[in-house]
TIDOVEX-869166 format. One record per residue (C-alpha): residue number from 0; x, y, z. Coordinates in steps of 0.001 Angstrom, whole numbers. Layout:
# residues N
seq,east,north,up
NUM,X,Y,Z
...
***
This chain:
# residues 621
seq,east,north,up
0,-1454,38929,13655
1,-4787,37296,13902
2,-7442,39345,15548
3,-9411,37714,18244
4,-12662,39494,16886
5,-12299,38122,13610
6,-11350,34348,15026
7,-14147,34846,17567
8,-17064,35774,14713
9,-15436,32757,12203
10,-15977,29948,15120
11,-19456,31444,16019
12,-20857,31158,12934
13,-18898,27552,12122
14,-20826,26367,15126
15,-23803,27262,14190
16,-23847,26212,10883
17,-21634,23133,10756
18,-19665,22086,13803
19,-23161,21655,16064
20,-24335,19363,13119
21,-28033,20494,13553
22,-28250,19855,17158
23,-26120,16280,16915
24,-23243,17712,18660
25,-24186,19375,22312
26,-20904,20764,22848
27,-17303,22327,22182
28,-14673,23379,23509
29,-12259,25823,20389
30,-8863,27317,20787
31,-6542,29239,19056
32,-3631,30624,19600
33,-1066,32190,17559
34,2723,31663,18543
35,2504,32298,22430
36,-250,34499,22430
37,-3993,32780,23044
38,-6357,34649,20503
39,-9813,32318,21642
40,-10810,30015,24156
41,-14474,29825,23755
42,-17082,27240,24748
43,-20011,26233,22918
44,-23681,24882,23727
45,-23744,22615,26977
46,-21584,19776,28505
47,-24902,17361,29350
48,-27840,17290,27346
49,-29902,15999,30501
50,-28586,19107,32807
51,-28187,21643,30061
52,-24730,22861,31702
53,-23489,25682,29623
54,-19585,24686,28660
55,-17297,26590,30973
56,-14146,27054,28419
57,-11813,27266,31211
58,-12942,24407,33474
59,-14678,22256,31004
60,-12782,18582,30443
61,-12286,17312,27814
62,-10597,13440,26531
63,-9103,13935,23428
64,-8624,10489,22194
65,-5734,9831,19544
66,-4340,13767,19864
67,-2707,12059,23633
68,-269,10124,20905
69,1334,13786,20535
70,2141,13617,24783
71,3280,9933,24294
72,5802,10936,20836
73,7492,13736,23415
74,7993,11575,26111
75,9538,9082,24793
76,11880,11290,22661
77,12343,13132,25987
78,13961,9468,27344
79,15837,9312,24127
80,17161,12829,24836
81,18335,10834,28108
82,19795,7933,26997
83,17740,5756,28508
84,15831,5003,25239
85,16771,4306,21601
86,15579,4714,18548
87,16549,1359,16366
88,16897,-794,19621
89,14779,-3990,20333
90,11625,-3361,22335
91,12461,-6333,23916
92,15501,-4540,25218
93,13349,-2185,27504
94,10429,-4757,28664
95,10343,-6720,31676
96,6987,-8608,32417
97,5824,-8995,28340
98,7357,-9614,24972
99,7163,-8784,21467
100,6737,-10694,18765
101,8563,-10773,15908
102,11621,-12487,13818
103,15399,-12384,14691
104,15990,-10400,11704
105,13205,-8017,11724
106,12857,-6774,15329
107,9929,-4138,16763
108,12225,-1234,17484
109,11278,1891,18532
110,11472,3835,15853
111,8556,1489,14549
112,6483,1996,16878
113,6959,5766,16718
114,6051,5553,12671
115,3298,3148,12630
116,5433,439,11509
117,5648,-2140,13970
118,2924,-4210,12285
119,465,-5313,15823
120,-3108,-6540,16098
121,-4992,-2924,15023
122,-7993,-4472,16820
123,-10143,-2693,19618
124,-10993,-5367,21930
125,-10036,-4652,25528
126,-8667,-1116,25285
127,-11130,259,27621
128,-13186,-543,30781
129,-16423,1044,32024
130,-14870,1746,35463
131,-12092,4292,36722
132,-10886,1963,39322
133,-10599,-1538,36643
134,-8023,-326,34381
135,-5048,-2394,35544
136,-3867,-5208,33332
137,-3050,-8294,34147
138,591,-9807,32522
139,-784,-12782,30756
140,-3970,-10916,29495
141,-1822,-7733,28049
142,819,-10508,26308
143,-2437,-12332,24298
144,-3329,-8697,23276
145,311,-8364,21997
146,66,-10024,18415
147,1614,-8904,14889
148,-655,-9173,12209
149,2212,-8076,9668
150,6101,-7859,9618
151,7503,-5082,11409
152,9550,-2496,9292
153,7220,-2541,5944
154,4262,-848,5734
155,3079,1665,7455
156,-417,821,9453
157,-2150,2634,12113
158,-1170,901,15417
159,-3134,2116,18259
160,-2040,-1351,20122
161,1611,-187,18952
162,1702,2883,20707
163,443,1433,23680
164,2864,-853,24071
165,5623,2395,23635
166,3882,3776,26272
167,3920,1095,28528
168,7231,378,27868
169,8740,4317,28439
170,6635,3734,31908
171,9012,1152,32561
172,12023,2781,31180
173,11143,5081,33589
174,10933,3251,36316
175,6765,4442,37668
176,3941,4637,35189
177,3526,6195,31414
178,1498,7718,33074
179,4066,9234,35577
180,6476,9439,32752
181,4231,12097,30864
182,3650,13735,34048
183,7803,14597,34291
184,8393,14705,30697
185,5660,16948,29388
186,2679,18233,31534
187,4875,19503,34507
188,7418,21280,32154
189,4400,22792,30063
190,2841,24180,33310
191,-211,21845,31814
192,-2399,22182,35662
193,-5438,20676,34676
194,-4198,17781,32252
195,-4068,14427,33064
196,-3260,11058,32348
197,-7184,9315,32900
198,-9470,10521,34806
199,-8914,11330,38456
200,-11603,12201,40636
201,-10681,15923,40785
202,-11161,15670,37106
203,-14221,13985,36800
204,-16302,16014,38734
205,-15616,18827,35511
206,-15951,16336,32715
207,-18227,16598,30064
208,-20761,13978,29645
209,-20531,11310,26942
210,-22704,11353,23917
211,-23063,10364,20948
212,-26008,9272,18577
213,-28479,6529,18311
214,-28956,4316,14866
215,-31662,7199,13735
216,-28935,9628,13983
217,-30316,11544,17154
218,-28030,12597,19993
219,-27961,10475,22804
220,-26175,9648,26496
221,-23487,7207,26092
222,-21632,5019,28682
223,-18361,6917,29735
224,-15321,4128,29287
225,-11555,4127,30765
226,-8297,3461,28636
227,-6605,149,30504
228,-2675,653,31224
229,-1413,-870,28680
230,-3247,1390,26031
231,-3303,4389,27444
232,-535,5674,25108
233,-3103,5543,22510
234,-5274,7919,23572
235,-6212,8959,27629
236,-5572,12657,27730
237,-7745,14329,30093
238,-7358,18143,29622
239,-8968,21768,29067
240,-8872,24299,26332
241,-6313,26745,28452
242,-4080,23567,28861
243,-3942,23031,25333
244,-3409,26625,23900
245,-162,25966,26223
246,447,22881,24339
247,13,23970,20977
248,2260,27289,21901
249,4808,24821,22962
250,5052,22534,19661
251,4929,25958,17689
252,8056,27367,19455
253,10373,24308,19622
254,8732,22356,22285
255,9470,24979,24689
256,7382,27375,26347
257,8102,29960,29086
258,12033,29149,29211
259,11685,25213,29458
260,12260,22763,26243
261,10648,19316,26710
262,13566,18262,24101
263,16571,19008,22352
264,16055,20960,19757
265,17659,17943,17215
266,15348,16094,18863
267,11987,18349,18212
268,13138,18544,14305
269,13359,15229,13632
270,9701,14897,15704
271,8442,17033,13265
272,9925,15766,10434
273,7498,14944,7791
274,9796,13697,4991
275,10732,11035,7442
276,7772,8766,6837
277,6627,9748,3434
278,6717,6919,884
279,6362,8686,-2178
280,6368,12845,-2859
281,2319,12882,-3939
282,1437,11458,-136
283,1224,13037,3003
284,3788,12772,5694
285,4607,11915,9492
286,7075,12763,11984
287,6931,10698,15448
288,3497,10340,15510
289,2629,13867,14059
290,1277,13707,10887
291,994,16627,7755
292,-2841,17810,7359
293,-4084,18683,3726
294,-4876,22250,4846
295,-5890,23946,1224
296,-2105,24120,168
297,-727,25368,3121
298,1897,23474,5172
299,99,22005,7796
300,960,19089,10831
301,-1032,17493,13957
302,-3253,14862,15148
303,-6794,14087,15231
304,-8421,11948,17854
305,-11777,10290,18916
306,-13070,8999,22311
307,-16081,8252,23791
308,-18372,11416,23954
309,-15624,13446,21740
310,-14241,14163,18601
311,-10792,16120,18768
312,-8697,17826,16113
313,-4954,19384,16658
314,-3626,21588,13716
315,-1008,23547,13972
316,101,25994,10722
317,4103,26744,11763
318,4016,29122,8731
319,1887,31343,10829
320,2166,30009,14312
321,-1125,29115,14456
322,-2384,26439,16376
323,-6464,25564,16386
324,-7624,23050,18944
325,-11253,21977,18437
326,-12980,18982,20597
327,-16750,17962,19812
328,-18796,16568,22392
329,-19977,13797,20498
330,-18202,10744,18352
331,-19503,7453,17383
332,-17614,5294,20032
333,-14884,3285,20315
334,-15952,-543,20272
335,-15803,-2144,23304
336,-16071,-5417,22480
337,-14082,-6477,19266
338,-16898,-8614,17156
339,-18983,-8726,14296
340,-22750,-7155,15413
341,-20542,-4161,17275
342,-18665,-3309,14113
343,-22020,-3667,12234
344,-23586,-1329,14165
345,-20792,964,14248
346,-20185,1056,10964
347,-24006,1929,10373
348,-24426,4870,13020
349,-20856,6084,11700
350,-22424,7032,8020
351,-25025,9311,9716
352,-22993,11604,11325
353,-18880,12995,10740
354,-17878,15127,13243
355,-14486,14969,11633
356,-15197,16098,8017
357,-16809,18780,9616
358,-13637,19797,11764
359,-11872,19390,8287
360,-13967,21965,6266
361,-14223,24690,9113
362,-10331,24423,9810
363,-9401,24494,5856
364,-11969,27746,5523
365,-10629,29124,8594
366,-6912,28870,6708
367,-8525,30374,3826
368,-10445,32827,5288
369,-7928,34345,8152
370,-4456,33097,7138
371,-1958,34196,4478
372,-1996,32745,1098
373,3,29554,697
374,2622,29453,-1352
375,2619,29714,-5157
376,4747,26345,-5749
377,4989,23573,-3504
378,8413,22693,-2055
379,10243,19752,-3426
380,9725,16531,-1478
381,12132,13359,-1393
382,10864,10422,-2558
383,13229,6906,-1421
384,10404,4950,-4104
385,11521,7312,-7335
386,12348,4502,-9531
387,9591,3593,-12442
388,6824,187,-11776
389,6459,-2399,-14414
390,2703,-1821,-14813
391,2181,-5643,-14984
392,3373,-5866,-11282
393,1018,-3527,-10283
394,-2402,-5642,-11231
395,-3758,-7574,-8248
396,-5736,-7426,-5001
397,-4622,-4679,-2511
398,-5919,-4830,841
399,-6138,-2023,3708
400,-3506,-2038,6431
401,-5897,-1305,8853
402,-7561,-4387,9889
403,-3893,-6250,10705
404,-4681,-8355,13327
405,-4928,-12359,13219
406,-8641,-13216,14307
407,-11189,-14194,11752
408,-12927,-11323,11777
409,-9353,-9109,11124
410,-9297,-11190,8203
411,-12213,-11153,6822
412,-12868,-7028,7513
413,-9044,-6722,5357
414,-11285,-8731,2382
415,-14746,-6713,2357
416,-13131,-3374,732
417,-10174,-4249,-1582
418,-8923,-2542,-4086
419,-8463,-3960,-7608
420,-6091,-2765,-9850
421,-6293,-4019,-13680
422,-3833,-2879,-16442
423,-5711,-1825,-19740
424,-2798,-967,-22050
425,-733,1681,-20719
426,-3319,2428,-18343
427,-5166,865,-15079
428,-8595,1122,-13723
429,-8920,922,-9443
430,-12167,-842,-9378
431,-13083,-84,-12744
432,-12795,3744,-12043
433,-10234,5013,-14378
434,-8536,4918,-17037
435,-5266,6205,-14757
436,-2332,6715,-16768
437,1592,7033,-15222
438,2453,11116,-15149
439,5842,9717,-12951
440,7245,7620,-11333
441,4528,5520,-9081
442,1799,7957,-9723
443,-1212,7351,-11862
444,-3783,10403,-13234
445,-7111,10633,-15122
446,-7855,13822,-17030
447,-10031,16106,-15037
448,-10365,14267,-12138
449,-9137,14997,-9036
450,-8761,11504,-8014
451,-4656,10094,-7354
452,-3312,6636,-7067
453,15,6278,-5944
454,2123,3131,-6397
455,5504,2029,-3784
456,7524,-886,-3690
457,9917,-2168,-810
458,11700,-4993,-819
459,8761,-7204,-17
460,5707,-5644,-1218
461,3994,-3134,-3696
462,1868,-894,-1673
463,-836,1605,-2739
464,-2496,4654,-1249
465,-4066,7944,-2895
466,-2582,10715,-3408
467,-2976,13032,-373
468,-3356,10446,1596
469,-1490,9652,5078
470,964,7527,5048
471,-815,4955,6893
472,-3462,5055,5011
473,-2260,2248,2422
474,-2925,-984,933
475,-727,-3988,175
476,-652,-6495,-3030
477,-2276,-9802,-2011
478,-2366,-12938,-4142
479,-5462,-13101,-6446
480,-7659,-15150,-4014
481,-7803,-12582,-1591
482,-11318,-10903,-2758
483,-14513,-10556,-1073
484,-15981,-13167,-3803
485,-13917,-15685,-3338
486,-13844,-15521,550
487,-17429,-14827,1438
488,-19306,-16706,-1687
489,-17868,-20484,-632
490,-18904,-19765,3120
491,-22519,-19347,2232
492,-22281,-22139,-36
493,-21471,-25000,2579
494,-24579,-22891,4794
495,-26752,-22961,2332
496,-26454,-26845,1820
497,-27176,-27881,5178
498,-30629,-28040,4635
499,-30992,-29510,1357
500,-28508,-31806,2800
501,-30939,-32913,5751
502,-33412,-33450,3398
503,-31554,-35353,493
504,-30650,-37834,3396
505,-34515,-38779,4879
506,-35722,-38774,879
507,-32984,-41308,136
508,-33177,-42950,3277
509,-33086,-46352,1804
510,-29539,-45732,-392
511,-26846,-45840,2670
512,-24388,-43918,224
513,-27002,-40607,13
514,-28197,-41277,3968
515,-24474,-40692,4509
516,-23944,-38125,2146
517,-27097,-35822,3055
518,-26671,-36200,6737
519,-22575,-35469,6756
520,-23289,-32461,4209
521,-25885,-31008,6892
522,-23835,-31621,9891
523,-20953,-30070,7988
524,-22768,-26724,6895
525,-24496,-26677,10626
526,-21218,-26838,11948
527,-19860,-24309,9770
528,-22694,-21791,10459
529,-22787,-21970,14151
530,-18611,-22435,14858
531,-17806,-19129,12345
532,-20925,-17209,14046
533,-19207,-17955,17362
534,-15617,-17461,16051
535,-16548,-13595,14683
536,-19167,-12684,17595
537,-17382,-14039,20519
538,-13805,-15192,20259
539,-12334,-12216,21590
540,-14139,-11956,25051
541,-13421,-16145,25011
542,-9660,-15604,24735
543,-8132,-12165,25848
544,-9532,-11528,29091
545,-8130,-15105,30967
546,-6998,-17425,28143
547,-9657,-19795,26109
548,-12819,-20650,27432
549,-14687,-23798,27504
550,-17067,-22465,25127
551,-13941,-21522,22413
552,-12551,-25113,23254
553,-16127,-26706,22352
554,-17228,-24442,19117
555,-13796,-25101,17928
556,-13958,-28659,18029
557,-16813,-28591,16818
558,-15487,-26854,13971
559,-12902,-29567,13457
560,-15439,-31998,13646
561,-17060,-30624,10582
562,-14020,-30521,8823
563,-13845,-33796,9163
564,-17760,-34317,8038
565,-16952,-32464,4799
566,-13824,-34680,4191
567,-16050,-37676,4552
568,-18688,-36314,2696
569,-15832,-35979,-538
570,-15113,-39553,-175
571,-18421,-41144,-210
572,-18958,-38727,-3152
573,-16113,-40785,-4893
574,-16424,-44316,-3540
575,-20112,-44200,-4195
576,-20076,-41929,-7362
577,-21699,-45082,-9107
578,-24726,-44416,-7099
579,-24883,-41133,-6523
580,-24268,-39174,-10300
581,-26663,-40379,-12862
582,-28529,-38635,-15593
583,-31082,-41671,-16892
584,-34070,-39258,-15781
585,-34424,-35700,-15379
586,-35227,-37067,-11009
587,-31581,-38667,-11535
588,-30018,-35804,-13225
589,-31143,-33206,-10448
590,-30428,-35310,-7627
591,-26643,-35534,-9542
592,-26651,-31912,-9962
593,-27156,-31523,-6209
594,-24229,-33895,-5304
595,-22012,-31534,-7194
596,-23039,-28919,-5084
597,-22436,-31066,-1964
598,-19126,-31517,-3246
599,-18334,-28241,-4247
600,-19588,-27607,-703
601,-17432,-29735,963
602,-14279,-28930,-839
603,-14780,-25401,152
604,-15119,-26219,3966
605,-12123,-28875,3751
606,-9849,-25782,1951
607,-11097,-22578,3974
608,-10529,-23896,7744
609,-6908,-24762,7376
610,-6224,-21776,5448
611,-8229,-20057,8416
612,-6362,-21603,10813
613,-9117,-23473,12576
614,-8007,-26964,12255
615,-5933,-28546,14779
616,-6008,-25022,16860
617,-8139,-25441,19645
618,-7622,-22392,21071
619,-5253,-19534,19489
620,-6085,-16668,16996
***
């Protein structure tokens, strides 16, 4: 048995020395139990850094972000223990007001959205709202959110929009509110008092503040958001550290706790189940929504989580019924607004600080440090990918999962970090790291490194992820042209000849082929500049909230009109080539050279916006 002394000095000195961050982090809330028995519930520095509140363990509320996906897995099994859901149906099936996308033959069931495999829009806009009382969506705004950006049923992507939508539709299934349904099917059976879905007023009143940190990488206040309806799935838990000792007791024992079972107890090994959603023996794995934790060897399973103001880790060890719940009062954010200068600075203020890493490291030393010894050999996993990879099929352009969704800016985030895999012999290099050579099966080692790739196919794809990694943490072969080169190098190209363009046209004011030339090349790349600006900075508050805008109508138009500027611009090139290319002075030659780059200029605009989808679509995605 763990002692509570021992657990008690561990988490002390973690806080001190790595889970406060040097002052970044204001707050905590830690518990542990151990089967049914709580062994700490202990709060740590203060819940405002304006009011210096001391954190009151037992009172203290806490959001804890992505962990709620654990409440939203059990109810929905719980229906399925009823009947009233199942697991390989259509979606479609259970939804009244909205639909899901998708093909006749490949259907969102589910079980997809239970695995991260139903393949929606991974995008942030719209999930939350600064206000308790404006969290209600409207139909048609919640069925624009409700896009695929990849066939259902193939690989495995993290779906926060996903698991909305299975919450919203067991609220329905149920006949009230997911939020409703969770109350029946998990928090009253648990005896969970103080947990909620949102944030009620009675709740409020005991939650800790938001913070995070500003771009220097100081703490700071930050604005408290709501989770609308239709994601609340995803993430809206409003609890305390007593509530969720109760919780973890309950997943360690079954899914019951004090003589009630939330489900069946088929039902609660096939939840936990990570073999289910493994796609090779070297990854990690997932149940329904619960997920395997690299733990220092030992056998390890539960969620992390982040909201605004906290970062939240679930880990439960069922080899010694130990559960550890730790929530940080502090997290980088969750975007509010889905476009390019948000993610920017996100992406910025997220490399100062990582809350979660340091979670990781203090739960892996508390296995070491208070927990049996894991065991000597591994146990065997099933792999359903065992069969051997021509290595020629594996060379290519793999691209993250995560960014699925069909804006611009969803496609051009999937381009900015791919991987590329070269063969080299009998070996392959991941972005010139490497050599990796095949020890079995899909997976590739170098000699004294620690580093893993591990190679899939389906029927449809070859897929990629490192070994250790979760399961929807993956990448996917793309064609060769989809590289960060060869997407962002001919967009700066058309840009960058808007002004020379200008300026070749009033020079060569008195040749109409140039006047034409110069002044379509500049109203092309002007076009270009200002429409894609507006397409990654604003399209998604000009679409989601009430349908397009006048202002997504007019920039994309104005796109098209550009497109047609640059097609011009390609045929005066070649009816007036006579004219324009000559190379009888070294004047002639560089005012030939810098036709060329009109054209290449053009070309680039006339290929990119159809491929884009921007031409002839006036308003969609």
């Amino acid at each position: 048995m763990l002692d509570s002394a021992s657990v008690e000095r561990f988490f002390d000195r973690a806080w001190a020395e790595t889970l406060s961050d040097g002052g970044t982090v204001p707050g905590a809330v830690i518990t542990v139990v151990q089967n049914r028995t709580v062994v700490l519930i202990k709060g740590y520095g203060v819940t405002d850094i304006a009011t210096a509140t001391p954190v009151d363990a037992a009172r203290t509320r806490v959001r804890i972000g992505s962990v709620s996906k654990l409440f939203t897995a059990l109810t929905a099994l719980a229906l399925i223990d009823e009947g009233r859901l199942h697991l390989d149906r259509d979606v479609n099936h259970y939804l009244r007001d909205v639909r899901a996308p998708h093909s006749s033959d490949d259907p969102v069931t589910v079980r997809a959205l239970l695995s991260h495999r139903a393949g929606f829009d991974t995008g942030l806009w719209g999930y939350t709202s600064r206000s308790s009382t404006d969290v209600a969506m409207l139909r048609d705004a919640y069925q624009r959110r409700l896009l695929l950006g990849r066939a259902p049923n193939r690989a495995y992507g993290y779906d926060n929009l996903g698991v909305g939508l299975l919450g919203y539709l067991a609220g329905q299934v149920h006949g009230t509110s997911f939020a409703r349904a969770v109350e029946a099917k998990v928090i009253r059976p648990l005896g969970l008092e103080k947990t909620t879905i949102g944030v009620p007023d009675w709740q409020a009143e005991h939650l800790a503040a938001c913070h995070s940190w500003d771009a220097s990488g100081q703490p700071a206040k930050c604005m408290a958001k709501f989770v609308r309806e239709g994601y609340q799935a995803a993430g809206d838990v409003t609890t305390t550290g007593p509530d969720m000792a109760r919780f973890m007791s309950a997943l360690l024992n079954g899914g019951c706790l004090d003589g009630t079972c939330v489900l069946r107890p088929e039902t609660f090994r096939q939840f936990t189940d990570l073999d289910m959603n493994r796609p090779h023996p070297d990854v990690l794995g997932m149940g329904f929504l619960i997920y395997e934790k690299d733990m220092a060897g030992r056998d390890a399973l539960g969620h992390d989580g982040g909201q605004d103001g906290f970062s939240t880790s679930l880990t439960l060890f069922p080899e010694s019924r130990v559960g550890v719940f730790v929530t940080l009062f502090s997290f980088v954010g969750i975007p509010e607004d889905w476009k390019l200068s948000t993610i920017i600075d996100f992406v910025r203020r997220g490399r100062l600080h990582d809350p979660y890493g340091n979670t990781l490291r203090v739960q892996q030393r508390f296995a070491d440090a208070l927990l049996p010894a894991p065991a000597a050999t591994a146990p065997a996993r099933p792999s359903r990918q065992a069969a051997d990879l021509e290595l020629s099929s594996l060379a290519g352009n793999y691209v993250t999962t995560e960014f699925g969704g069909p804006m611009l800016l969803d496609q051009l985030l999937s381009v900015t970090t791919p991987l590329a895999v070269s063969v080299h012999g009998d070996a392959i290099r991941v972005n010139d790291a490497g050599p990796f050579r095949r020890t079995g099966g899909g997976l590739f080692e170098k000699d004294g490194d620690d580093a893993k790739w591990v190679f899939t196919r389906t029927e449809h794809e070859v897929l990629l992820q490192r070994a250790g990694a979760l399961p929807f943490a993956m990448y996917v072969k793309r064609p060769w042209y989809w590289s960060a080169e060869l997407t962002f190098l001919p967009l700066v190209v058309p840009a960058l000849l808007a002004v020379p363009g200008a300026i070749f046209a009033f020079s060569r004011w008195r040749s109409a082929a140039r006047r034409r030339l110069g002044l379509l090349v500049a109203f092309a790349g002007a076009a270009l500049v200002f429409g894609i600006y507006m397409e990654l900075e604003h399209f998604a508050d000009n679409y989601y909230p009430n349908g397009p805008t006048v202002a997504l109508i007019a920039w994309r138009l104005l796109l098209n009109v550009g497109w047609l500027a640059a097609l011009s611009a390609l045929f005066v090139i070649w009816s007036g080539r006579s004219d324009l290319v000559s190379f009888r002075s070294i004047g002639a030659s560089a005012a030939s050279l810098l036709v060329a780059l009109f054209a290449v200029g053009a070309l680039t605009l006339t290929v990119l916006l159809p491929y884009w989808r921007l031409i002839g679509n006036l308003w969609n995605p």
